[in-house]
N, C-alpha and C positions, 0 to 999 in steps of 0.2 A: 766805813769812813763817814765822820758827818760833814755832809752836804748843805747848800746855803742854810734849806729850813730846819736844820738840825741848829745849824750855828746862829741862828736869829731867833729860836726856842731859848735857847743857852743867852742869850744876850737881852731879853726880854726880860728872864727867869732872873736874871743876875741884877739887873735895875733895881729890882723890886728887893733887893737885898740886903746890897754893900756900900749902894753909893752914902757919900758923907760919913761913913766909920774913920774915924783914924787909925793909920796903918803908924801900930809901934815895932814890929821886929819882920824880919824876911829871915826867909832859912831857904836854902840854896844846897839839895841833896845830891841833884844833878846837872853838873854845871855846864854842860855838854849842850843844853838846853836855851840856855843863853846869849844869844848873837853878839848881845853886847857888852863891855868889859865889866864881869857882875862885881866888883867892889861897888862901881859907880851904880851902878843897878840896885843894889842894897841900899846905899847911903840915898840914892836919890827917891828910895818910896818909902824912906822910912819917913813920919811926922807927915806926911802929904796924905790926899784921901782920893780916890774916884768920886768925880763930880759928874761924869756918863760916862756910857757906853756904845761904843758906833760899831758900824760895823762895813766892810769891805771886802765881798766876794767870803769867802770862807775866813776870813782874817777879823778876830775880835779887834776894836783898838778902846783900851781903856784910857776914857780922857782924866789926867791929873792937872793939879794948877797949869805946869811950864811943862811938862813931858804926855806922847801920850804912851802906854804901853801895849805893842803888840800881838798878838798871842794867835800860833796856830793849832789846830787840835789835830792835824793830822790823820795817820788811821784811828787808835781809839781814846786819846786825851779828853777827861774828861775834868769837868772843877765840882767841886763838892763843896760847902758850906759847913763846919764842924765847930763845936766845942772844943777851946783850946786843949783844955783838959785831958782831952782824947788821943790815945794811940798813936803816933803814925804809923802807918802802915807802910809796908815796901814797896809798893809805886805809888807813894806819894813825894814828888819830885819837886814841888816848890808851895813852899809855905808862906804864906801873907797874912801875920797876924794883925786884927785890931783892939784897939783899946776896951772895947766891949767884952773883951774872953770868947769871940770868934776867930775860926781862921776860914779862909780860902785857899782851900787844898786841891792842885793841880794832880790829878793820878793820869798814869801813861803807863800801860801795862809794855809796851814795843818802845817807847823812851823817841819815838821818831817827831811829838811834837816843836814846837818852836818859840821862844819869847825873844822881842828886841825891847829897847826903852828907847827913845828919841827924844826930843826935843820936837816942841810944837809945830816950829816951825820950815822943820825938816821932814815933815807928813807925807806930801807931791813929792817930795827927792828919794825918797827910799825907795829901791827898786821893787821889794814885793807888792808894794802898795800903788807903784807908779804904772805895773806891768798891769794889771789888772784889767779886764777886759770890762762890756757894756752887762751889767744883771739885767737879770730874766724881765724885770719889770720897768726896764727904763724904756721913754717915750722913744730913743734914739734908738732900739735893738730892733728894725727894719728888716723887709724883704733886702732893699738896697745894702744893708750895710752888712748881710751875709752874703751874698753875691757879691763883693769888693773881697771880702776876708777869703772866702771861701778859692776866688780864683785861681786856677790852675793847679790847687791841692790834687795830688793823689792819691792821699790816704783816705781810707775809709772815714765815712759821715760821723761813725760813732766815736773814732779815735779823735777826729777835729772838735766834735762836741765836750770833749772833754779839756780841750786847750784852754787855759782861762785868760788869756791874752785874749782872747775871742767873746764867750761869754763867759761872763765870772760866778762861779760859785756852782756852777752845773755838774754834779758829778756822776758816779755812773748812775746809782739807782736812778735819777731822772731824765737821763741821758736815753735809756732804754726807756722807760716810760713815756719821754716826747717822740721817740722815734715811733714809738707804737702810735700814738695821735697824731703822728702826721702821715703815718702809710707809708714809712721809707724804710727800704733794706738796710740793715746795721754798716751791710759792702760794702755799699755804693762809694764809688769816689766823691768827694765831696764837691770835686772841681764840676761835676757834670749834675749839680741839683738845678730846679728849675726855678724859678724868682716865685713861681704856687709855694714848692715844696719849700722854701725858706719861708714864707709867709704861714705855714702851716709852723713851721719849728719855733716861731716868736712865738705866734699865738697860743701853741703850746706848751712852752716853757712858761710864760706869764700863768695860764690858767692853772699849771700843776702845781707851780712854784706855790702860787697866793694860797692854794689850797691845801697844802703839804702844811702850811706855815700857821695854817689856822689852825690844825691837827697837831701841832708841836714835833711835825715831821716824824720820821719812818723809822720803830722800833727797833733794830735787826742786831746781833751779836755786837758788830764793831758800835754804836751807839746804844747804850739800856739807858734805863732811866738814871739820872743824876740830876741834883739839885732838884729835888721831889718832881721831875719832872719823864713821864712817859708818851712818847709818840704815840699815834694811831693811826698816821695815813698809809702804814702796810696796810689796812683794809681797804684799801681804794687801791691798792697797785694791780696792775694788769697784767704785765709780763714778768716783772722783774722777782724774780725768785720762785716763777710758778713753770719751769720746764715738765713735760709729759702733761700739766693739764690743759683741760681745753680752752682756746682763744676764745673770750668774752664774745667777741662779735662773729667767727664764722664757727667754732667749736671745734677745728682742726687743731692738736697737740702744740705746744709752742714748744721751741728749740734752744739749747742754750750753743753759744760757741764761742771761742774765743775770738777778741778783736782787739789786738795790740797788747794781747795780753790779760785784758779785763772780759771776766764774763758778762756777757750780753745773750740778755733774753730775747727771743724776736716769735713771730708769727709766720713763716715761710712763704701761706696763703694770703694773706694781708699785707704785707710788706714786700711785695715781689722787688 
């Protein structure tokens, strides 16, 4: 699934693209994808152009004059950049053509991504966007303000890290790779971390995050490359997809197991 620094690769990659093209036709394959009522969806991006691209926890938002639209990638949703001319292919689910004889081609091999269109000024009222938790890099993501969140939780650390009501855009591969930099068992109840170990979990989500982002984020099955663009920070990961090898820092086997469902790498040694 791509993770913030996958979705701010894609959003960087995309700037440098699309903005200012006018958009003359939309095709609409799978409409299942569309939260919001796609006649108006169609009518309203036809003749309008992307003037930027922001972005919110895992949530692309493409800014147009009076709408912004947008777009979750889910498990493997990915945008490609094509010559009109070209093929579509069978999970290519939503087409944005521009005046140039390019499209912007939405593929979703699993069809579980997401688009909405809004109005501007209904951005803070839209619940995906309003629910969103503090990113890895905000001055506000505290020792304090995971010890508030965290209180009285008794699910496991790693299942909480993955709430994005909490922190946003953290998913698993990072989720495992901050628990590994901060020395904490994937178990642990979250309610019982120590105000150290939440200082360690900022500090760590900031440093992986910034770094993952510089690398155009982490290669792995569910994200390849799209939009000529290929991650590298699986060379820097430590745990996450490396079970039976040995931990970087004590050389004891790492484990994988599940937690809520999601595989989670750990250290057994190091993350007591």
């Amino acid at each position: 699934m791509p993770e913030i620094a996958e979705v701010e690769t894609v959003r960087q990659t995309l700037k440098k693209q699309i903005l200012h093209k006018k958009i003359k036709d939309v095709k609409i394959l799978y409409a299942k994808m569309i939260e919001s009522d796609v006649k108006t969806f169609v009518k309203d991006l036809i003749n309008d152009e992307f003037i930027d691209i922001k972005r919110r926890g895992k949530w692309l938002i493409f800014e147009l004059h009076n709408h912004y639209l947008l777009s979750h990638l889910r498990m493997e949703g990915k945008f490609f950049l094509k010559n009109s001319t070209e093929e579509i292919l069978k999970h290519e689910h939503i087409i944005i053509s521009f005046t140039d004889g390019t499209d912007l081609r939405y593929h979703d091999t699993r069809k579980f991504g997401r688009m909405n269109l809004i109005k501007k000024e209904d951005l803070e009222k839209t619940e995906s966007i309003q629910k969103q938790g503090l990113e890895p890099g905000d001055k506000a993501l505290t020792s304090s303000y995971l010890l508030t969140k965290f209180h009285h939780k008794k699910l496991p650390i790693k299942s909480v890290l993955l709430d994005q009501t909490i922190i946003s855009g953290l998913g698993n591969i990072y989720a495992n790779e901050v628990l590994f930099y901060a020395k904490i068992n994937p178990l642990k109840e979250a309610g019982k971390l120590t105000a150290n170990e939440c200082e360690l979990i900022c500090k760590g989500a900031k440093e992986i995050i910034t770094e993952a982002i510089k690398m155009g984020g982490t290669t792995i099955k569910s994200y390849t490359s799209s939009l000529g663009v290929t991650g590298r920070f699986q060379q820097k990961l430590k745990v996450h997809k490396k079970a039976g090898q040995p931990c970087p820092t004590c050389h004891k086997p790492i484990q994988n197991i599940k937690v809520g469902g999601r595989s989670t790498y750990y250290c057994p040694n190091c993350q007591r």
